[in-house]
N, C-alpha and C positions, 0 to 999 in steps of 0.2 A: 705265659705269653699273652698279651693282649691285644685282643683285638678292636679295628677299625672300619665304620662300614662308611664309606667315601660314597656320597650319589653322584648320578652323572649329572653333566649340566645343565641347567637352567634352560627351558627351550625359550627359543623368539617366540612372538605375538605370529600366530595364524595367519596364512592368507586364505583367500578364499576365491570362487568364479565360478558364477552362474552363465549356464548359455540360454537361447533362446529355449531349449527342449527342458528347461526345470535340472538341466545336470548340476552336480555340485562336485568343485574340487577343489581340498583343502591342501597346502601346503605347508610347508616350516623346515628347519635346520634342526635337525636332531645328531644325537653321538651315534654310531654305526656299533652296531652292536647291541643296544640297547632295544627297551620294546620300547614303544608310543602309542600312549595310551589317550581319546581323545573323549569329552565330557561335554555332555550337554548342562546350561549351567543351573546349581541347585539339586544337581541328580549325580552322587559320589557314585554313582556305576560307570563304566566308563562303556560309551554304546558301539565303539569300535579300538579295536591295538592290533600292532602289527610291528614285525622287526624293522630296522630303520639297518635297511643294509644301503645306501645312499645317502647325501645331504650334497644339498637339500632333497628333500621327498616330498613326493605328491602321490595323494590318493584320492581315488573317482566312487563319487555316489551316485549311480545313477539311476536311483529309485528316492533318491532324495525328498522328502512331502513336503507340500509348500504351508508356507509362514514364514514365522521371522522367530530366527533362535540363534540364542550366544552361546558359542563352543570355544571350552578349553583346553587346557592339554599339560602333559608332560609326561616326562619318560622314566623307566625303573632299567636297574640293575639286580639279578638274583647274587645274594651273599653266600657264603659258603652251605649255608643249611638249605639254600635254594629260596629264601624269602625273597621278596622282589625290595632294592633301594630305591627309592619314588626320590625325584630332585625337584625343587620347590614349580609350581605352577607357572604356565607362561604371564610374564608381567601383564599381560591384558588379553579379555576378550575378544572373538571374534565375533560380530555380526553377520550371519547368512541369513540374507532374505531372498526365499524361493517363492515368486510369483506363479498363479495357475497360467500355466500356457491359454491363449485365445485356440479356440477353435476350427478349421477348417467349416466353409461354407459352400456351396453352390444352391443350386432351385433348377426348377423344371416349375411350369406351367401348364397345367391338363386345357382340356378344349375348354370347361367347363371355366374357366380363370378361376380355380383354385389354386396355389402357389404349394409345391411340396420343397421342404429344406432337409438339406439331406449333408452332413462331412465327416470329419473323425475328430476324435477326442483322446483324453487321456484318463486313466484308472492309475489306484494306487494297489501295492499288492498290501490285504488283509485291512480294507479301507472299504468306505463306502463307494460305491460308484457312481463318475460324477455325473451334474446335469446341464446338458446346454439349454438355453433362454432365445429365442429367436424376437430380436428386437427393431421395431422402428427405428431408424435415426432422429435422435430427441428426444426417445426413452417410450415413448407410447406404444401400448399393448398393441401386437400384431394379430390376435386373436388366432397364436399357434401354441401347441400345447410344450410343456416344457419338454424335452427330449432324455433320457438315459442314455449316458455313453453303454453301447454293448463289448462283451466280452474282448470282439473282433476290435475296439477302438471304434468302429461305428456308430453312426447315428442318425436318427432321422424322423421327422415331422409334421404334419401338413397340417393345413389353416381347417377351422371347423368348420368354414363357410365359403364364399366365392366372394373375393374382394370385388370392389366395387372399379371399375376400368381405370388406369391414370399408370405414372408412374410412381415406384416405391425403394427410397432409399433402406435398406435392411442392412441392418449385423446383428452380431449374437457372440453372446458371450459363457464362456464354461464356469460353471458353479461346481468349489471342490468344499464338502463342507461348509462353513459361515465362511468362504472366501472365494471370492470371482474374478474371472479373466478382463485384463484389459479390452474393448470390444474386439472383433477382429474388423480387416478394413470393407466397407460399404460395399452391396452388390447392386445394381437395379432393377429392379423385376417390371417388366412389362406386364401391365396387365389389358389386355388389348378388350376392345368396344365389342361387347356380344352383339350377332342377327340383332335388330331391329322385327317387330310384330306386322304384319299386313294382315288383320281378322278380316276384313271382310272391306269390298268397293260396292257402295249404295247408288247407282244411279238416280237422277234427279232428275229425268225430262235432259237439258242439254248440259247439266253440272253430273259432277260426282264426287258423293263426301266416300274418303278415305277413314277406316276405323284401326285403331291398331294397340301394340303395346311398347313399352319404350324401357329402358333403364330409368330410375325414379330421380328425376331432377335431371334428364336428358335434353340436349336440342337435336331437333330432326332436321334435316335437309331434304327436303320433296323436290323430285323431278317427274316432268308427265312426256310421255313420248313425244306427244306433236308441239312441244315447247324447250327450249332449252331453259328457260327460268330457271331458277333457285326457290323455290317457299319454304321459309323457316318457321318450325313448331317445337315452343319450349314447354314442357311438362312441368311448370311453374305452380301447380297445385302438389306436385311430388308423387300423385299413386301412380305413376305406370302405365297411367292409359291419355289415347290423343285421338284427336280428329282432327279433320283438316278437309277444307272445300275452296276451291281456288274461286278469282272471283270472275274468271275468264269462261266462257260456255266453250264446249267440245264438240267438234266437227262429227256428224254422225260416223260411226266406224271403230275398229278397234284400235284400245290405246295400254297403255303400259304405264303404272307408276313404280316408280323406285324412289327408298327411302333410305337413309344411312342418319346413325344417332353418331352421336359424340358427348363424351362424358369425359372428365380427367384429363384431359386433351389430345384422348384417344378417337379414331373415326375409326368406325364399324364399318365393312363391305357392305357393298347393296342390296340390298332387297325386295324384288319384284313382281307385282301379281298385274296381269293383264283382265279386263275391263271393256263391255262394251258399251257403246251409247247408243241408241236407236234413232230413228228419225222420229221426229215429235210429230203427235197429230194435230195440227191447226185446229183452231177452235173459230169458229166463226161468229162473230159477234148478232143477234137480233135487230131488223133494224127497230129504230126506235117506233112503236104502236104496230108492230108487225105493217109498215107501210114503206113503200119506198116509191119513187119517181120513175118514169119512161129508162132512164138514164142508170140507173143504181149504181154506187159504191160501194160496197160488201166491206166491211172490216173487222180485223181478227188479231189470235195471238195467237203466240206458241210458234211462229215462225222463225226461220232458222239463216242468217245471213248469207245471200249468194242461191238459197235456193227458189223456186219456182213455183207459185202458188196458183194452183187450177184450181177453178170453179164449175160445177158440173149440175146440169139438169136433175135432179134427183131419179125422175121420171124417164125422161129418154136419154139420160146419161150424152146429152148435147154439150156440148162444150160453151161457156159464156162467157167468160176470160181469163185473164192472168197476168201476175206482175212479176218480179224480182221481189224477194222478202228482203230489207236491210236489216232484221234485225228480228225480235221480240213478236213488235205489232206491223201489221200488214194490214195492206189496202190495195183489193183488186177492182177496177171500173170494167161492169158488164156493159155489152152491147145495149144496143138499144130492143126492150121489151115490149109487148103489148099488154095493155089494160085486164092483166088475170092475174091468178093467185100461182105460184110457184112454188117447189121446194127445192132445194140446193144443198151439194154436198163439196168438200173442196178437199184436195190432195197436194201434197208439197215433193216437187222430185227435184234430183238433181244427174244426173248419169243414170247410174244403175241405182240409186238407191231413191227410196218411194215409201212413203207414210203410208200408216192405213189409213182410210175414208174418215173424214170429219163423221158426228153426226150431223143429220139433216137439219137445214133450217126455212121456215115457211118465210113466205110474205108477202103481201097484196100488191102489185104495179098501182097505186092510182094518178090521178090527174092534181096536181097538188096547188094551191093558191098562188098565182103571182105576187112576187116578191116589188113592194116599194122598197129600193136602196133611197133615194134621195127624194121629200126630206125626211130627217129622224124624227121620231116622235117625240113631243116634248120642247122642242126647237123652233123657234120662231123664221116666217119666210116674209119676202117682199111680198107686196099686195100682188106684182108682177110673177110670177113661178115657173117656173118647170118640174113638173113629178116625173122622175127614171123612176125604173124599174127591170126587173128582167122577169120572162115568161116560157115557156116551153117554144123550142124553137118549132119552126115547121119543117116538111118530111113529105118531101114526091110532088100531090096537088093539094098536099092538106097544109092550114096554115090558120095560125093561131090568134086568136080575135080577144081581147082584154077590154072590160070594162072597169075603169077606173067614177070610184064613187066619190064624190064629193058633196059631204054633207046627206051620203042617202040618195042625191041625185048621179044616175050612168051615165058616162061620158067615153062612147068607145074611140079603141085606137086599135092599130094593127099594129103588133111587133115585128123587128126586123127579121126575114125570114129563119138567116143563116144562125142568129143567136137567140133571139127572142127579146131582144133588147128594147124596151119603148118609151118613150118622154110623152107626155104635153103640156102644153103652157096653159097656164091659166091668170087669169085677172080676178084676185076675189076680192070684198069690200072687209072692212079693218074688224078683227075680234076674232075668236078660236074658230076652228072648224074640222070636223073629220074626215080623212082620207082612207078610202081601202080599195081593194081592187080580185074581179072575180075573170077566171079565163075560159076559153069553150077552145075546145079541140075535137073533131070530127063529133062523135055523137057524147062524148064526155062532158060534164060541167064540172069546175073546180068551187071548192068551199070558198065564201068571202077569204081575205085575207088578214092578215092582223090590223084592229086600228092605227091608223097613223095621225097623232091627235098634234095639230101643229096652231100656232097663233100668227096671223099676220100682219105684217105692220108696217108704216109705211116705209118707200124705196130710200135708199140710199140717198142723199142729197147730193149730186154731183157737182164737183169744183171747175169750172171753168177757167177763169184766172184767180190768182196768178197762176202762172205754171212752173213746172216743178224746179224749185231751184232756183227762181228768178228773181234777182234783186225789188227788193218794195222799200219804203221808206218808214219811219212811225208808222206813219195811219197809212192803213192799209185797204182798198176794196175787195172784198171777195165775190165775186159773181158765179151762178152758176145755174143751173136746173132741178126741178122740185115737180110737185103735184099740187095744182091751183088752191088756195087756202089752207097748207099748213106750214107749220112753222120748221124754219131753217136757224139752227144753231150751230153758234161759228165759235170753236174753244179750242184751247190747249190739248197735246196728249194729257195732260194728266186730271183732263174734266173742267181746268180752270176756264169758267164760260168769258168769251171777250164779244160778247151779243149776238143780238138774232132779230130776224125781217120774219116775213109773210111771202110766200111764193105768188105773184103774180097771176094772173087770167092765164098768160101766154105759157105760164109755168119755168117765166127766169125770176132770179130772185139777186138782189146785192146787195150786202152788209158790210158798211165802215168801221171798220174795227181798229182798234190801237195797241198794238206791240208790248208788251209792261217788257222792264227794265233796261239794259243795255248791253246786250246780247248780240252777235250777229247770225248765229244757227238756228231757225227757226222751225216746227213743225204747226201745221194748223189742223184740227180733223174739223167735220161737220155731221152734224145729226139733224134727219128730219120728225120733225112730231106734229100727232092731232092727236089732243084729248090725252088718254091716259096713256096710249100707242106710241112707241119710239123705234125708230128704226138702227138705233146701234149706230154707232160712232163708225166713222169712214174712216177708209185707211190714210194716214199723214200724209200730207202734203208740205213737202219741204220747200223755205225761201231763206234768203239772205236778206237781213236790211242792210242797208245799206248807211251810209252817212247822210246827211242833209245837203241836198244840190247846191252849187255854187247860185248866187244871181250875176246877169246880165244888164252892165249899163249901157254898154256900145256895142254893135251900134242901136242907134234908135230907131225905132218902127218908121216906117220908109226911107230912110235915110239914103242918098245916094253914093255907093262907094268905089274907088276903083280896085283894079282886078285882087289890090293883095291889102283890104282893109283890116283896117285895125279893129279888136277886139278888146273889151275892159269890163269891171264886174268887181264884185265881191266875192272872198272867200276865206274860207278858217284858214286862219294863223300858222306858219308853217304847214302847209300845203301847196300841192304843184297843181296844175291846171292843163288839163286838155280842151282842146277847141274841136271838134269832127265836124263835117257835115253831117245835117240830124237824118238824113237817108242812108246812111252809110261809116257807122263807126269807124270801119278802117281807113276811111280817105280823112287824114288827119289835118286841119288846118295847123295848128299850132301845138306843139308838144312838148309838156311838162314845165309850163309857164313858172317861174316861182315867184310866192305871194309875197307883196311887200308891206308886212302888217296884218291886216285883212283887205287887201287889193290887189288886184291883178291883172295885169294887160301885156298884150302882143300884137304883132301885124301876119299877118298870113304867110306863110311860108311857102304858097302855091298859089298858082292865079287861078280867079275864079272864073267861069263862061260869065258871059252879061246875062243880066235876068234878073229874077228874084232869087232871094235866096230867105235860108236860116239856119243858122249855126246851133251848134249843142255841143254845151261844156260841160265837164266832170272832173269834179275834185278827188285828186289822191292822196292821203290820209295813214302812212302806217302801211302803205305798199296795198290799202283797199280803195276801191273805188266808192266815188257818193252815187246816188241818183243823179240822173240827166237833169240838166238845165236849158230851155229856147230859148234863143235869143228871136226880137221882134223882129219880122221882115221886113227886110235891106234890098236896096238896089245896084247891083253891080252892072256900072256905066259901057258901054259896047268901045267908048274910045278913052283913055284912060286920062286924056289932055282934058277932054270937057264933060265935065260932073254937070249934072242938072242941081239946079240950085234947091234946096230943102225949102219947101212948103212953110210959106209963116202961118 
């Protein structure tokens, strides 16, 4: 008899499914009854069989190790002797690729902003155990150490340091062997702004520098109790440490700073140390030569705005005045003192709060030299003068007596009681001369005073006519008053001379001068001089020129006219003519004549009284008036029928 061994069939091609947990399960169609035996590929052992009592069949690994491996298959029958009949190989490969699971993540944050990372993981049985990675997002070392999955699936981490304050995107990823997990998804870890440093508050007199420590590369935000301001301080240099001095002064009293950092763009809570400021002791300034006047002004620093600055007897703790400080430096006016030597001390209060005592400062009362204000030294005066001055006022039945020197020679005066204020005139002859001035008060005599070295020279030349503003023609007269035998020069603002006379016995002087070009705004000044001595240019004198006067042909000198005679003359070419009575501009004979050529006439437009008379014409020009013109004196007839006959 012979025998046949038949295999079972051919299995299909594998399926296969991976779940999220790394499970694997393999599928296919097998004969029932048969074993299924399944092969990793290159490796003739089969690494798992089983009866195939179903088809299709499925079978679960769920210890499955990740990689990537092709598995094959097929299935036997045992023959009579119990040998297995294997049926040819599935037509194709399976590919199973078992990816490492990602991780579980969470964090905790200690006080101290160190980040601890802490989740589970997975192990393989008789495999290494795996490691999680705790990663920045963007792959940068998070300076945490790698972790071991534990027994439990557990694991966990923390940073060897205290990260620096901001926020931190993190994942981390499981290492099984040379193969690692797709990240897991991003956590963010807060890492919040640690305290901010307050080492120590320096008083300054009315400032305080703040000393402190910060995060390295931190900004500070300062607040001071009696301000709400903001003052921002960056550690811009990086080591950790700051100061900071606002540039406001502080009210004596206690105050309170607080300070918060920010880094990463995290803000720190506050932090506050309180601080007190004293009241500053005024300093009182010396006066200058250890001297000062009846009157004294004391001035100082170190004062405090709004508070109150006393001044006090050293000796009998007398009180001698006091002011308001605005600020820094301070000025108190003491009463009025007598001729001794003093010491003084000063205190600054405000309510309840009070400096301690200045030290003491000396300094002699004396009787000090009258002051000449006017003139300055150096500055030339008229031969004519007045010397001010001011001198120690007087006080009850005392009253203050100044000798002013001239040249060495005293010339006393009395100053005004209430101020001390005193002038006098003087007349001196032309060349330099020194002025000073010494005062007497009750049994006191004051030191000479500064020279006052002045030169004089002669007076001003005064303008007479024209006057200001007043139409003149070309040639001009200037008259006016001087000092007998010196010379009067008559020029332009800008120096250009238009000549000069000789002042007269009587001391009038008048110089014919001529206008240059053709202009009608004019200024004139005048200087008087003898010899080398000039008296400085006068203040301008403004005139208008004018146009050149019409002439007058009619009427003719005596002529006899009736009440509304006729008027005729020359004048520029397109121009109008007025006729006035020469008494009185506004009583107008004839108005706005027009010239026919260069001629021009009219009849009176108003009757005249009988009498004599004289007319005055002015040409208008461009809407300007010329110089007046007189007509010769005329006779206007008392009857208008019978004219007297003209004189042959």
């Amino acid at each position: 008899m012979r025998t046949f061994k038949i295999p079972p069939p051919t299995p299909t091609k594998l399926t296969v499914q991976v779940d999220a947990q790394s499970n694997v399960t393999l599928g296919g169609v097998g004969y029932i009854g048969a074993t299924f035996h399944l092969y990793v590929q290159s490796n003739m052992t089969a690494f798992h069989s089983f009866p195939v009592t179903t088809s299709p069949w499925t079978v679960l690994f769920p210890d499955w190790l990740p990689g990537d491996s092709l598995i094959g298959g097929r299935q036997s029958l045992l023959d009579t002797t119990g040998q297995p009949i294997y049926s040819d190989w599935a037509p194709e490969n399976t590919r199973v690729v078992v990816p490492v699971p990602p991780p579980t993540l969470t964090f905790s944050v200690s006080p101290d902003g160190i980040p601890r990372f802490s989740g589970t993981g997975r192990n393989w049985s008789d495999q290494p155990r795996s490691l999680v990675e705790v990663r920045l997002v963007g792959g940068s070392s998070a300076n945490v150490p790698i972790a071991e999955v534990g027994t439990d699936t557990r694991w966990s981490a923390t940073a060897t340091a205290r990260w620096a304050p901001g926020t931190y995107a993190i994942t981390a990823i499981q290492c099984f062997k040379a193969l690692q997990s797709e990240p897991v998804y991003p956590v963010s870890v807060v890492i919040p702004a640690p305290l901010a440093v307050i080492e120590k508050v320096i008083p300054k007199g009315l400032f305080a520098e703040v000393v402190g420590q910060c995060w390295r590369g931190a900004e500070l935000t300062i607040t001071f109790s009696d301000n709400p301001a903001l003052h921002t301080v960056v550690d811009t240099d990086e080591n950790g440490q700051w100061e900071f001095q606002r540039s406001t002064a502080f009210r004596p009293g206690r105050h309170t700073v607080s300070v918060k950092q920010t880094f990463g763009g995290e803000t720190s809570n506050p932090v506050s140390m309180p601080f007190e400021i004293a009241v500053s002791v005024p300093v009182i300034n010396p006066p200058p030569g250890g001297q000062t006047d009846h009157l004294p002004v004391l001035h100082g620093t170190g004062g405090i705005d709004g508070f109150t600055i006393m001044v006090f007897d050293y000796v009998t703790r007398e009180p001698l005045g006091e002011a308001i400080a605005t600020g820094d430096v301070w000025s108190v006016p003491l009463k009025e003192l007598d001729y001794l030597t003093y010491a003084v001390f000063a205190i600054q209060v405000q309510g309840d709060l009070r400096s301690p005592p200045s030290n003491p400062v000396d300094f002699t009362v004396v009787l000090f030299a009258p002051r000449i204000t006017f003139p300055e030294t150096g500055k030339s005066v008229p031969q004519t003068f007045t010397v001010e001055g001011s001198a120690r006022a007087g006080n009850g039945f005392d009253r203050t007596e100044v000798n002013v020197y001239v040249d060495g020679v005293p010339h006393p005066v009395y100053p005004h009681f209430d101020d001390g204020y005193f002038n006098k005139v003087f007349t001196l002859p032309l060349g330099s001369c020194v002025l000073n001035a010494k005062q007497y008060f009750k049994d006191q005599e004051s030191p000479l005073g500064q020279d006052v070295v002045v030169t004089v020279v002669p007076d001003m030349a005064l303008i007479e006519t024209p006057g200001t503003d007043e139409g003149v023609g070309q040639i001009v007269v200037v008259c006016g008053f001087g000092y007998p035998g010196y010379i009067v020069v008559v020029a332009l603002p800008d120096g250009t001379e238009l000549g000069q006379t000789e002042v007269q016995e009587d001391g009038t002087w008048c110089c014919q001068v001529e206008l240059p070009g053709t202009g009608t705004e004019f200024s004139i000044v005048t200087e008087q001089r003898q010899g080398e001595f000039r008296s400085g240019w006068s203040d301008p004198r403004s005139v208008q020129r004018l146009e050149a006067a019409p002439t007058f042909n009619e009427p003719s000198e005596g002529e006899w006219k009736s009440a509304t005679p006729e008027f005729a003359g020359g004048a520029r070419a397109g121009s109008k003519v007025d006729v006035v009575a020469w008494y009185d501009p506004d009583k107008k004979h004839v108005n706005a004549l027009v010239t026919d050529g260069e001629h021009w006439a009219g009849v009176s437009e108003r009757n005249l009284p009988g009498g004599p008379h004289w007319a005055r014409a002015v040409q208008v020009v461009g809407g300007k008036r010329s110089m007046p013109a007189d007509s010769k004196r005329f006779e206007i007839s008392d009857e208008p029928s019978s004219l007297h006959p003209n004189p042959e």
